[in-house]
C-alpha positions in Angstrom: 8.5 -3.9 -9.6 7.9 -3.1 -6.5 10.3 -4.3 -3.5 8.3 -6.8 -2.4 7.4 -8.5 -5.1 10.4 -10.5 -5.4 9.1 -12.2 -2.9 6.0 -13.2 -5.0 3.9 -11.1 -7.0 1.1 -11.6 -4.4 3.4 -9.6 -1.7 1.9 -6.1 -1.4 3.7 -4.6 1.5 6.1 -5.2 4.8 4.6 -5.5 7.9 6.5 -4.8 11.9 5.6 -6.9 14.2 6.4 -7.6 17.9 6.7 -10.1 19.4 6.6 -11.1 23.3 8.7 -13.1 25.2 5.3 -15.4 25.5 5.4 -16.0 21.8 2.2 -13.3 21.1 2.8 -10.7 18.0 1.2 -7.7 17.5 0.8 -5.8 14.1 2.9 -2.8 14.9 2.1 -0.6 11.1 3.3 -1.1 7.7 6.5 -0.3 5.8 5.9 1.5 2.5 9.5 1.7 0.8 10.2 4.7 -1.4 11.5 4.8 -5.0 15.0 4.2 -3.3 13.9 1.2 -1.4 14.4 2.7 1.8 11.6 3.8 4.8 10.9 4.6 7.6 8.3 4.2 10.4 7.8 5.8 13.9 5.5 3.7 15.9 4.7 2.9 19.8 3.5 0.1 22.2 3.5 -0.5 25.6 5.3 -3.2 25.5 8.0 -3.5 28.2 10.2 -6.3 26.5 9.8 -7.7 22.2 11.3 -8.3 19.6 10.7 -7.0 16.2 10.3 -9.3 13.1 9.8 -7.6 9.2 7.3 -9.8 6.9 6.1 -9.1 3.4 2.8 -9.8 3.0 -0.3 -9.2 1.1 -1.8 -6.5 2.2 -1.4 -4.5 5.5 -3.9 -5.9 7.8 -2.7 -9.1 8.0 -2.9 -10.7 11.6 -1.1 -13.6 13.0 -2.5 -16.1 14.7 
């Protein structure tokens, strides 16, 4: 099974996100765990000030709205 599909069998794969102090979230990259359920991930944004929210979701291109 993989890790995150006990969330759902429909959950493909965990996506980064930030977020902005004005509420706007931008698809930073997916997380592909490895056999030992951990990752890692080196990404960059211009963004001066986020926050950083995890999801699982379906499949890696997912956008929010």
């Amino acid at each position: 099974m993989l890790a995150t599909q006990r969330f759902g069998s429909e959950y493909l794969t965990y996506t980064l996100w930030a977020v902005t102090p004005e509420g706007g979230v931008r698809n930073l990259g997916e997380i592909v765990p490895g056999s030992s359920d951990k990752a890692s991930l080196h990404v960059s944004t211009e963004l001066q000030s986020l926050g950083l929210m995890v999801t699982a979701e379906p499949y890696s291109a997912t956008h929010i709205r």
